[in-house]
C-alpha positions in Angstrom: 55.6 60.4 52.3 58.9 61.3 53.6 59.7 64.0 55.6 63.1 65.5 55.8 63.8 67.9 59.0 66.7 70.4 58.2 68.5 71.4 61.6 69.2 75.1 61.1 69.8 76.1 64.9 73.4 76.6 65.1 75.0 75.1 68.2 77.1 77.7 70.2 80.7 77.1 70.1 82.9 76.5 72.9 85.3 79.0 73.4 88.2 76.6 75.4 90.8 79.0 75.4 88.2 81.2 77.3 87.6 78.5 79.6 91.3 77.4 80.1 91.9 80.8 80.7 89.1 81.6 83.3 90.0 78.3 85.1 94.1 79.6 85.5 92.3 82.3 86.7 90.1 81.3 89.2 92.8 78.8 91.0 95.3 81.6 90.8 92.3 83.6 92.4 91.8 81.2 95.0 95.4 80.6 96.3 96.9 83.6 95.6 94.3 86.0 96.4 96.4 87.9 99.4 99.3 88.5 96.8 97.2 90.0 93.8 95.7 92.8 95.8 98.8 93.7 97.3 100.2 93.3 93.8 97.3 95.3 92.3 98.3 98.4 95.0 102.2 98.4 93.2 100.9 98.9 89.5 98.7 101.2 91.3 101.7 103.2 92.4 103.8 102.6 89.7 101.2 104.2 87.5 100.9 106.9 89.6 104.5 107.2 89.6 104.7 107.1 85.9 102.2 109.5 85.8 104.5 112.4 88.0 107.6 111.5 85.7 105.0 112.4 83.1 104.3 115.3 84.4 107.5 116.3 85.2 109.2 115.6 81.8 106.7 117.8 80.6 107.8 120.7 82.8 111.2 120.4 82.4 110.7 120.4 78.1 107.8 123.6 78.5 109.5 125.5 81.5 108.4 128.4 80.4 105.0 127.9 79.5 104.3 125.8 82.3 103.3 126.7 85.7 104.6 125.9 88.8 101.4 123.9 90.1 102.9 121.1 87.4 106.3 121.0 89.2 104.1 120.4 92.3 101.4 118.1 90.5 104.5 115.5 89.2 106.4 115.7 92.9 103.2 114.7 94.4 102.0 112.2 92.4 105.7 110.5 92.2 105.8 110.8 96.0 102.1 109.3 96.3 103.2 106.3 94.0 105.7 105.3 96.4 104.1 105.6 99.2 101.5 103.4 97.5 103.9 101.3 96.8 105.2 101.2 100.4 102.3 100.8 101.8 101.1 98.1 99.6 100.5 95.7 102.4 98.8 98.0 104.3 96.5 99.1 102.1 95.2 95.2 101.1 94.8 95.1 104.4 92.6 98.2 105.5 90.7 96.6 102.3 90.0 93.3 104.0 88.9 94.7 107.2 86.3 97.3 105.8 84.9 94.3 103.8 84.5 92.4 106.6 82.8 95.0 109.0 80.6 95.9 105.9 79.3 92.3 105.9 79.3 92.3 110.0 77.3 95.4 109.6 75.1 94.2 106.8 74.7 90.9 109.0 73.7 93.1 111.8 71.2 94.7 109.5 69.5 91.6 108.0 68.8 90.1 111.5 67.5 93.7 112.9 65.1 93.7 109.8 64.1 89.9 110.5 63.5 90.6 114.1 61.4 94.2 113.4 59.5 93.2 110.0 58.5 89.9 110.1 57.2 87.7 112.9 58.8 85.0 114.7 56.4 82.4 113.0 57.2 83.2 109.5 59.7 82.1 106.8 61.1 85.2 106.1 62.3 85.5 109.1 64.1 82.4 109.4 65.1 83.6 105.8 66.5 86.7 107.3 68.1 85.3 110.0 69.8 82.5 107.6 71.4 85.3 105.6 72.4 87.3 108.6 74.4 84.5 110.1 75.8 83.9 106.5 77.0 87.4 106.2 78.5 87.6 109.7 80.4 83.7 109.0 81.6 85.9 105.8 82.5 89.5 108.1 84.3 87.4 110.5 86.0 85.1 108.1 86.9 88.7 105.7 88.5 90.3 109.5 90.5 87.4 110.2 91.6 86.0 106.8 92.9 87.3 103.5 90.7 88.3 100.6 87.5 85.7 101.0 85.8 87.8 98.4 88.7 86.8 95.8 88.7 83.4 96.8 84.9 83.5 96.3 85.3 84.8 92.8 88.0 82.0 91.9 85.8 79.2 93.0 82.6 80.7 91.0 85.2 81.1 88.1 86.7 77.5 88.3 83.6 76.2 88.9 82.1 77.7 86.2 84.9 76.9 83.9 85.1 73.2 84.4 80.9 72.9 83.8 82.0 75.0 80.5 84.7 72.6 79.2 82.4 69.3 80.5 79.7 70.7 78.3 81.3 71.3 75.9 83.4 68.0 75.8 79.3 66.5 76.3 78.6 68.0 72.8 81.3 66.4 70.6 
């Protein structure tokens, strides 16, 4: 008797242009991270900007049908875009430093909880205490240095681009 075994299961393609794509990406993540939010804080204000010339186009064509609080709504949002855009630097900035004192306070948090919950003895204290340390390393290193949660993001995508394209070069 022979026996003939039809394969129906249709193995999932490989997107590579996905993959090439997330792995630019992820290394333009990880060494430019400091640029792109300062970058991301100019289209901010050039949107905003774009959005009071808008505004303002459309009070100058409707004058009379208008209201004043448009006039007012276009200066404001034009003079809010360039201050954005100004400030740019700043803002990154004020960015990286909550980050980090939300992990130093997180940190803080984790090792109160291991300390108050569970006893000395037990491993989710020492489980507690691991991650507290980990999140204060990551506070500390988010104060003093630019963007670590970007660069985190562009090594998770780069790493998880090359296992893509390995696996899928495995398959042919």
């Amino acid at each position: 008797m022979l026996v003939t075994v039809i394969d129906n299961q249709k193995k999932p393609k490989n997107n590579w242009f996905a993959n090439i794509l997330m792995l630019i990406i992820g290394i333009f993540l990880t060494i430019n991270s400091a640029s792109l939010m300062t970058t991301l804080f100019i289209v901010l204000g050039i949107i905003t900007i774009c959005f009071g010339i808008f505004e303002l186009v459309l009070y100058i064509k409707n004058k009379e049908n208008e209201s004043s609080t448009t006039l007012v709504s276009a200066t404001t949002s034009s003079i809010i875009g360039i201050l954005i855009i100004i400030f740019a630097p700043f803002f990154s900035s004020i960015i990286n430093i909550f980050t980090g004192l939300f992990l130093l306070i997180n940190a803080l948090m984790k090792f109160n909880q291991g300390i108050l919950v569970f006893p000395v003895d037990k491993p989710l204290f020492i489980y507690n205490v691991i991650w507290a340390v980990i999140f204060a390393i990551l506070g500390f290193y988010t104060v003093f240095n630019q963007n670590v949660i970007l660069i985190f993001i562009g090594v998770v995508l780069i790493i998880s681009s090359l296992i893509s394209i390995l696996d899928s070069i495995r398959q042919k």
